[in-house]
C-alpha positions in Angstrom: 0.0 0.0 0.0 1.5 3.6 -1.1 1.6 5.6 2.1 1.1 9.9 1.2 2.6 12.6 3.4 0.5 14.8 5.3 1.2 17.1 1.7 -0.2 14.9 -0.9 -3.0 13.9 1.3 -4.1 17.3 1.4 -3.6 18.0 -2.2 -5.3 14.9 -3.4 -8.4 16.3 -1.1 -8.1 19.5 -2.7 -8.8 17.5 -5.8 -11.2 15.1 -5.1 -13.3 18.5 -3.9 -12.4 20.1 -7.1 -13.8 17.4 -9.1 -17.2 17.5 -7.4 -17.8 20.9 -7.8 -17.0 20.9 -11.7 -19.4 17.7 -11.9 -21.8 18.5 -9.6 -23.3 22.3 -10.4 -24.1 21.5 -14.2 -25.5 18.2 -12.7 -27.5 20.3 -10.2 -28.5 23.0 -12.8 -29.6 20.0 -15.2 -32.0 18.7 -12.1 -33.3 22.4 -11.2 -33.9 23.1 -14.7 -36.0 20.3 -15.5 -37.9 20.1 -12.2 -39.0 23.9 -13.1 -40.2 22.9 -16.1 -42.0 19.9 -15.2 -44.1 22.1 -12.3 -44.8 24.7 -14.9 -46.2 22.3 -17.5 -48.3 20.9 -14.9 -49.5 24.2 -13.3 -50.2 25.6 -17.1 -52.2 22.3 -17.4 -54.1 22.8 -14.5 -54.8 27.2 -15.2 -56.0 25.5 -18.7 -58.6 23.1 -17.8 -59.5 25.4 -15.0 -60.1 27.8 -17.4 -61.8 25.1 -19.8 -64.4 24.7 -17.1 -64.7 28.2 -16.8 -66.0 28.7 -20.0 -68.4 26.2 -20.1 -70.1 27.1 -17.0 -70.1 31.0 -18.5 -71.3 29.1 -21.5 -73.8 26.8 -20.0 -75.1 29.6 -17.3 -75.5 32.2 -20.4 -77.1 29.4 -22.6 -79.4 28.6 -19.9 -80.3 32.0 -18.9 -81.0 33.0 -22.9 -83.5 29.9 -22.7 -85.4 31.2 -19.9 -85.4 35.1 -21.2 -86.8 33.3 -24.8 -89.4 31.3 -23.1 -90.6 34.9 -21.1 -91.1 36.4 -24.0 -92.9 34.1 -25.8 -95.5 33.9 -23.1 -95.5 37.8 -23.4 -96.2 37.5 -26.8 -98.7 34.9 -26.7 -100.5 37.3 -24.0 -100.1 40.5 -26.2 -101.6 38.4 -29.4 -104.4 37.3 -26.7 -105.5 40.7 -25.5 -105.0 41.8 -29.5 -107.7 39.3 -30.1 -109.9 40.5 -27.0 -109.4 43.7 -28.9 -110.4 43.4 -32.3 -113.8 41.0 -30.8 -114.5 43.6 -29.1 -114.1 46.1 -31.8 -116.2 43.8 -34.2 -119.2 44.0 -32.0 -119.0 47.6 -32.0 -118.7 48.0 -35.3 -122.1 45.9 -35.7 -124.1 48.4 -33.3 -122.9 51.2 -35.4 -126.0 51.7 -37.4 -128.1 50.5 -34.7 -127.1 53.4 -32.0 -127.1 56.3 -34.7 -130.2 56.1 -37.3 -133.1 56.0 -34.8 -134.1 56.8 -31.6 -137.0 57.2 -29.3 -137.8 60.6 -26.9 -139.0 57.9 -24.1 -139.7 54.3 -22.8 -142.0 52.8 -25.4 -142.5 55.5 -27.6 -142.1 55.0 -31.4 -138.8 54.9 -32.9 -137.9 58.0 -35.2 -135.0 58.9 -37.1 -132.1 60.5 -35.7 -131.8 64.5 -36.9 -128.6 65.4 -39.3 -126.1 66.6 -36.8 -124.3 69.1 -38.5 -120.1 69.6 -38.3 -118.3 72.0 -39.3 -115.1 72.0 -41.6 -113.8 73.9 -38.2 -115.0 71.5 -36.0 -113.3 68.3 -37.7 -109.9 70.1 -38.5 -110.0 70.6 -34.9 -110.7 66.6 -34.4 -108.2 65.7 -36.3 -105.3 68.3 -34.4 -106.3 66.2 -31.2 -105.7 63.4 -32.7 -102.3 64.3 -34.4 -104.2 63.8 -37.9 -102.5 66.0 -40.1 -104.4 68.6 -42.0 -104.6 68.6 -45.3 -104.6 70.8 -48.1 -107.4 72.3 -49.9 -107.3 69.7 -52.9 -106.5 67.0 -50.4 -109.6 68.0 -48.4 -111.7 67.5 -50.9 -111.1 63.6 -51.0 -111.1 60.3 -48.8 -109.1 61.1 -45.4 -108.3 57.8 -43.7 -107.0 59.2 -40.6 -110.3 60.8 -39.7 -114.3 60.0 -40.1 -114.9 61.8 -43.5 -113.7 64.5 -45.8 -114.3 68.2 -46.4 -112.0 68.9 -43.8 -111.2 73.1 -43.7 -107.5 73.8 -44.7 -105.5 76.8 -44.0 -107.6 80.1 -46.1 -111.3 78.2 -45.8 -114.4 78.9 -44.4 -114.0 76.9 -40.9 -118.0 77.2 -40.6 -119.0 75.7 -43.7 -121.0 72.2 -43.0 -118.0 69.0 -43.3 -119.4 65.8 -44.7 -119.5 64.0 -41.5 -122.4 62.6 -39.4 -122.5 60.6 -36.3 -122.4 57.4 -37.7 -118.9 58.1 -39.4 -117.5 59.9 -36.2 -118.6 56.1 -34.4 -116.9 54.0 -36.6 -113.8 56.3 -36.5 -113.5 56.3 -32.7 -114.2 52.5 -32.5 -111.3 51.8 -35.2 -109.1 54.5 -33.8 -109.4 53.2 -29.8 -108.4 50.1 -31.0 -105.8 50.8 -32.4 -104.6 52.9 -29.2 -105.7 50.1 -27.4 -103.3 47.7 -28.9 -100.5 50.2 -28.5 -100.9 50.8 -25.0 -100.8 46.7 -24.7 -97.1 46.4 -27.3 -95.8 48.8 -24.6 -97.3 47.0 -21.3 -95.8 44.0 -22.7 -92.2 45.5 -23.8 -92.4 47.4 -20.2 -92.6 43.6 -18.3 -90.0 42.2 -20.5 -87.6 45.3 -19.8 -88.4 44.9 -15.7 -88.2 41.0 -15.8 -92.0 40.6 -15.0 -93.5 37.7 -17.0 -97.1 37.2 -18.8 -100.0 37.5 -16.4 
Protein backbone atom coordinates (compact mmCIF):
# COMPACT_ATOMS: atom_id res chain seq x y z
CA UNK A 1 0.00 0.00 0.00
CA UNK A 2 1.49 3.59 -1.09
CA UNK A 3 1.55 5.59 2.14
CA UNK A 4 1.08 9.88 1.22
CA UNK A 5 2.60 12.56 3.42
CA UNK A 6 0.54 14.80 5.30
CA UNK A 7 1.24 17.14 1.68
CA UNK A 8 -0.18 14.87 -0.86
CA UNK A 9 -3.05 13.88 1.29
CA UNK A 10 -4.07 17.28 1.39
CA UNK A 11 -3.58 17.96 -2.20
CA UNK A 12 -5.33 14.89 -3.44
CA UNK A 13 -8.35 16.33 -1.11
CA UNK A 14 -8.10 19.51 -2.73
CA UNK A 15 -8.79 17.53 -5.75
CA UNK A 16 -11.19 15.14 -5.13
CA UNK A 17 -13.33 18.51 -3.90
CA UNK A 18 -12.36 20.09 -7.14
CA UNK A 19 -13.80 17.42 -9.07
CA UNK A 20 -17.23 17.52 -7.43
CA UNK A 21 -17.81 20.92 -7.78
CA UNK A 22 -16.98 20.92 -11.70
CA UNK A 23 -19.36 17.74 -11.90
CA UNK A 24 -21.83 18.51 -9.60
CA UNK A 25 -23.27 22.26 -10.44
CA UNK A 26 -24.06 21.49 -14.17
CA UNK A 27 -25.49 18.17 -12.73
CA UNK A 28 -27.48 20.30 -10.24
CA UNK A 29 -28.50 23.03 -12.78
CA UNK A 30 -29.65 19.95 -15.18
CA UNK A 31 -31.96 18.69 -12.08
CA UNK A 32 -33.31 22.39 -11.16
CA UNK A 33 -33.91 23.07 -14.73
CA UNK A 34 -36.00 20.27 -15.52
CA UNK A 35 -37.88 20.14 -12.16
CA UNK A 36 -39.00 23.85 -13.06
CA UNK A 37 -40.17 22.92 -16.09
CA UNK A 38 -41.97 19.94 -15.17
CA UNK A 39 -44.09 22.12 -12.28
CA UNK A 40 -44.75 24.72 -14.95
CA UNK A 41 -46.23 22.31 -17.49
CA UNK A 42 -48.28 20.87 -14.93
CA UNK A 43 -49.53 24.22 -13.34
CA UNK A 44 -50.17 25.57 -17.06
CA UNK A 45 -52.22 22.28 -17.39
CA UNK A 46 -54.13 22.82 -14.52
CA UNK A 47 -54.82 27.16 -15.20
CA UNK A 48 -56.04 25.50 -18.72
CA UNK A 49 -58.62 23.15 -17.82
CA UNK A 50 -59.52 25.44 -14.97
CA UNK A 51 -60.13 27.79 -17.40
CA UNK A 52 -61.83 25.13 -19.84
CA UNK A 53 -64.36 24.66 -17.06
CA UNK A 54 -64.69 28.17 -16.83
CA UNK A 55 -66.02 28.72 -19.97
CA UNK A 56 -68.35 26.25 -20.11
CA UNK A 57 -70.07 27.06 -17.04
CA UNK A 58 -70.11 30.98 -18.48
CA UNK A 59 -71.29 29.14 -21.50
CA UNK A 60 -73.76 26.81 -20.00
CA UNK A 61 -75.07 29.56 -17.25
CA UNK A 62 -75.49 32.16 -20.42
CA UNK A 63 -77.07 29.37 -22.57
CA UNK A 64 -79.41 28.56 -19.87
CA UNK A 65 -80.26 32.03 -18.91
CA UNK A 66 -81.00 33.02 -22.93
CA UNK A 67 -83.51 29.87 -22.67
CA UNK A 68 -85.35 31.15 -19.89
CA UNK A 69 -85.36 35.07 -21.16
CA UNK A 70 -86.78 33.29 -24.85
CA UNK A 71 -89.40 31.28 -23.05
CA UNK A 72 -90.59 34.91 -21.06
CA UNK A 73 -91.11 36.43 -24.03
CA UNK A 74 -92.92 34.06 -25.75
CA UNK A 75 -95.48 33.86 -23.14
CA UNK A 76 -95.47 37.82 -23.36
CA UNK A 77 -96.21 37.47 -26.83
CA UNK A 78 -98.66 34.95 -26.75
CA UNK A 79 -100.46 37.33 -23.99
CA UNK A 80 -100.08 40.51 -26.20
CA UNK A 81 -101.64 38.36 -29.36
CA UNK A 82 -104.37 37.29 -26.68
CA UNK A 83 -105.51 40.74 -25.54
CA UNK A 84 -105.01 41.83 -29.51
CA UNK A 85 -107.68 39.29 -30.08
CA UNK A 86 -109.91 40.48 -27.00
CA UNK A 87 -109.38 43.68 -28.87
CA UNK A 88 -110.40 43.38 -32.29
CA UNK A 89 -113.80 40.96 -30.78
CA UNK A 90 -114.50 43.62 -29.06
CA UNK A 91 -114.10 46.13 -31.78
CA UNK A 92 -116.20 43.75 -34.24
CA UNK A 93 -119.18 43.99 -32.00
CA UNK A 94 -119.05 47.55 -32.02
CA UNK A 95 -118.70 48.05 -35.33
CA UNK A 96 -122.10 45.86 -35.72
CA UNK A 97 -124.08 48.43 -33.31
CA UNK A 98 -122.92 51.17 -35.41
CA UNK A 99 -126.02 51.69 -37.37
CA UNK A 100 -128.12 50.46 -34.66
CA UNK A 101 -127.15 53.44 -31.96
CA UNK A 102 -127.13 56.27 -34.71
CA UNK A 103 -130.22 56.14 -37.30
CA UNK A 104 -133.11 56.03 -34.84
CA UNK A 105 -134.14 56.79 -31.59
CA UNK A 106 -137.05 57.22 -29.31
CA UNK A 107 -137.76 60.60 -26.92
CA UNK A 108 -138.98 57.92 -24.07
CA UNK A 109 -139.66 54.31 -22.80
CA UNK A 110 -142.05 52.81 -25.40
CA UNK A 111 -142.55 55.53 -27.55
CA UNK A 112 -142.08 55.05 -31.37
CA UNK A 113 -138.80 54.87 -32.94
CA UNK A 114 -137.90 58.00 -35.18
CA UNK A 115 -135.03 58.94 -37.12
CA UNK A 116 -132.08 60.55 -35.68
CA UNK A 117 -131.82 64.48 -36.87
CA UNK A 118 -128.64 65.36 -39.30
CA UNK A 119 -126.12 66.58 -36.76
CA UNK A 120 -124.32 69.13 -38.46
CA UNK A 121 -120.12 69.64 -38.27
CA UNK A 122 -118.35 71.96 -39.25
CA UNK A 123 -115.13 72.03 -41.55
CA UNK A 124 -113.82 73.90 -38.18
CA UNK A 125 -114.98 71.52 -35.97
CA UNK A 126 -113.29 68.27 -37.66
CA UNK A 127 -109.91 70.05 -38.52
CA UNK A 128 -110.03 70.59 -34.91
CA UNK A 129 -110.65 66.62 -34.38
CA UNK A 130 -108.17 65.68 -36.29
CA UNK A 131 -105.26 68.29 -34.36
CA UNK A 132 -106.28 66.23 -31.21
CA UNK A 133 -105.73 63.41 -32.68
CA UNK A 134 -102.32 64.30 -34.39
CA UNK A 135 -104.18 63.81 -37.90
CA UNK A 136 -102.46 65.99 -40.15
CA UNK A 137 -104.39 68.56 -42.05
CA UNK A 138 -104.58 68.61 -45.28
CA UNK A 139 -104.64 70.76 -48.14
CA UNK A 140 -107.43 72.27 -49.87
CA UNK A 141 -107.26 69.71 -52.94
CA UNK A 142 -106.51 67.00 -50.41
CA UNK A 143 -109.62 67.96 -48.39
CA UNK A 144 -111.70 67.50 -50.94
CA UNK A 145 -111.08 63.64 -50.97
CA UNK A 146 -111.13 60.26 -48.77
CA UNK A 147 -109.06 61.09 -45.36
CA UNK A 148 -108.26 57.78 -43.66
CA UNK A 149 -107.03 59.22 -40.61
CA UNK A 150 -110.30 60.76 -39.67
CA UNK A 151 -114.27 60.04 -40.15
CA UNK A 152 -114.88 61.79 -43.50
CA UNK A 153 -113.67 64.53 -45.83
CA UNK A 154 -114.32 68.15 -46.42
CA UNK A 155 -112.03 68.90 -43.83
CA UNK A 156 -111.17 73.09 -43.68
CA UNK A 157 -107.46 73.83 -44.73
CA UNK A 158 -105.55 76.79 -43.99
CA UNK A 159 -107.60 80.13 -46.07
CA UNK A 160 -111.27 78.22 -45.81
CA UNK A 161 -114.41 78.93 -44.40
CA UNK A 162 -113.96 76.93 -40.90
CA UNK A 163 -118.04 77.16 -40.63
CA UNK A 164 -119.01 75.67 -43.65
CA UNK A 165 -121.01 72.23 -43.01
CA UNK A 166 -117.96 69.03 -43.26
CA UNK A 167 -119.44 65.77 -44.73
CA UNK A 168 -119.47 63.98 -41.49
CA UNK A 169 -122.41 62.65 -39.44
CA UNK A 170 -122.53 60.60 -36.28
CA UNK A 171 -122.37 57.35 -37.67
CA UNK A 172 -118.91 58.12 -39.41
CA UNK A 173 -117.51 59.89 -36.22
CA UNK A 174 -118.57 56.10 -34.45
CA UNK A 175 -116.88 54.01 -36.63
CA UNK A 176 -113.78 56.34 -36.53
CA UNK A 177 -113.46 56.33 -32.71
CA UNK A 178 -114.24 52.45 -32.48
CA UNK A 179 -111.30 51.84 -35.17
CA UNK A 180 -109.13 54.50 -33.85
CA UNK A 181 -109.41 53.22 -29.84
CA UNK A 182 -108.43 50.11 -30.96
CA UNK A 183 -105.76 50.81 -32.41
CA UNK A 184 -104.55 52.92 -29.22
CA UNK A 185 -105.66 50.14 -27.37
CA UNK A 186 -103.30 47.73 -28.92
CA UNK A 187 -100.46 50.24 -28.54
CA UNK A 188 -100.91 50.78 -25.02
CA UNK A 189 -100.82 46.72 -24.75
CA UNK A 190 -97.12 46.45 -27.32
CA UNK A 191 -95.77 48.78 -24.60
CA UNK A 192 -97.33 46.99 -21.28
CA UNK A 193 -95.82 44.04 -22.71
CA UNK A 194 -92.23 45.53 -23.79
CA UNK A 195 -92.38 47.37 -20.24
CA UNK A 196 -92.63 43.56 -18.35
CA UNK A 197 -89.97 42.17 -20.50
CA UNK A 198 -87.64 45.30 -19.80
CA UNK A 199 -88.36 44.93 -15.68
CA UNK A 200 -88.17 40.98 -15.77
CA UNK A 201 -91.99 40.61 -15.02
CA UNK A 202 -93.51 37.68 -17.01
CA UNK A 203 -97.09 37.23 -18.79
CA UNK A 204 -100.01 37.49 -16.43
Amino acid sequence: MIQLNRLEAIALAVLALLAGITLGVPVGLWYGASHATAVGAAKLAELRRETAEASAAAVSAAAGKLALETARGDRLSAALSGAESHIDAISRQLINRVDHVTTVYREAPGAALKPIPQCVFTRGWLRDYNAAIGAAVPSAVEATGTLAQAPGAGIAAVGEDELAPAEIDAKSILTHQVEYGARNQKLEEQLNRLIDFNEGKDAQ
